[in-house]
C-alpha positions in Angstrom: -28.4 251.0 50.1 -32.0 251.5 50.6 -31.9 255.0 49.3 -30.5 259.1 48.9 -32.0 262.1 50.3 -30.7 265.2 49.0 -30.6 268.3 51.5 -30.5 271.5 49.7 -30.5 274.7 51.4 -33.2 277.2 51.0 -33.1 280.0 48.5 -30.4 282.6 50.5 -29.5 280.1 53.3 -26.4 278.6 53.5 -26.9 275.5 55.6 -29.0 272.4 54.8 -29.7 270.8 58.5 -33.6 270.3 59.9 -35.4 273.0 60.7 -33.6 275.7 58.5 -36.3 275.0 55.6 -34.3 273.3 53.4 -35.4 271.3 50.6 -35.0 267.7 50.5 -35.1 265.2 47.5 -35.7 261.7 47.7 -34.0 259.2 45.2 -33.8 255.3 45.4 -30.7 253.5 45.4 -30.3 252.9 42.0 -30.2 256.5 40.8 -28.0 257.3 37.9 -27.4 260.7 39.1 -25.4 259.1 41.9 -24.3 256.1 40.5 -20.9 256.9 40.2 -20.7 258.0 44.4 -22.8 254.7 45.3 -20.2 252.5 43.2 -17.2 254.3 45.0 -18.2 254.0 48.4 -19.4 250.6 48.2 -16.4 248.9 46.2 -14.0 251.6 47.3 -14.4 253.4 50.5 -16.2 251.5 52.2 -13.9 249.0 52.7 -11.2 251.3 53.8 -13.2 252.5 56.9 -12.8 249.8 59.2 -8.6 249.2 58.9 -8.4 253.4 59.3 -10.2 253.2 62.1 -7.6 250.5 63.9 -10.0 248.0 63.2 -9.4 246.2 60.1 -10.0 242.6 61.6 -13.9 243.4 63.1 -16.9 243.4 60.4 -18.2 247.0 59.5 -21.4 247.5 61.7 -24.6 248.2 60.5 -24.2 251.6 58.7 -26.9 254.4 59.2 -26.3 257.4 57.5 -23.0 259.0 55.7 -23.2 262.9 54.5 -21.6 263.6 51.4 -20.4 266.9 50.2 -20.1 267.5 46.6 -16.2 269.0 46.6 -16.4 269.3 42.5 -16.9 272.5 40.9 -20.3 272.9 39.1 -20.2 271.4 35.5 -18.2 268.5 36.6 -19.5 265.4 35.0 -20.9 262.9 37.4 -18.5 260.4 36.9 -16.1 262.6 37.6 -17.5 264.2 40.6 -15.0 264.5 44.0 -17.3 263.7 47.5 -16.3 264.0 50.6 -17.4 262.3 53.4 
């Protein structure tokens, strides 16, 4: 993991892609405000990609980017925050 950005939307907008003025923040990997979602995907998730993908024999490839959506509702500790993927 070499870091996290966070894409916010802009005050009133409802989408966070380029171009729509939204407001990114950038974290490095060891963030404790995402510890808990870094852990899981690496020691959890992560290694279920590949064998649900009909593939479970081949290495993972070099991994780019993954979007996470924060499914929990606001007030939900971190370590017990729900992403989605």
């Amino acid at each position: 993991l070499i870091g996290i950005i966070h894409k916010k939307p802009k005050e009133g907008g409802i989408s966070a892609v380029g171009g729509t003025g939204s407001i990114y923040t950038y974290y490095g990997p060891n963030e404790k405000k995402f510890a808990s979602l870094t852990k899981n995907f690496a020691t959890i998730d992560l290694p279920k990609v590949m064998p649900a993908l009909g593939l479970g024999d081949e290495p993972i490839p070099l991994w780019w980017t993954s979007d996470f959506i924060n499914s929990s509702p606001p007030g939900t500790a971190a370590k017990d925050e729900k992403w989605i993927v």
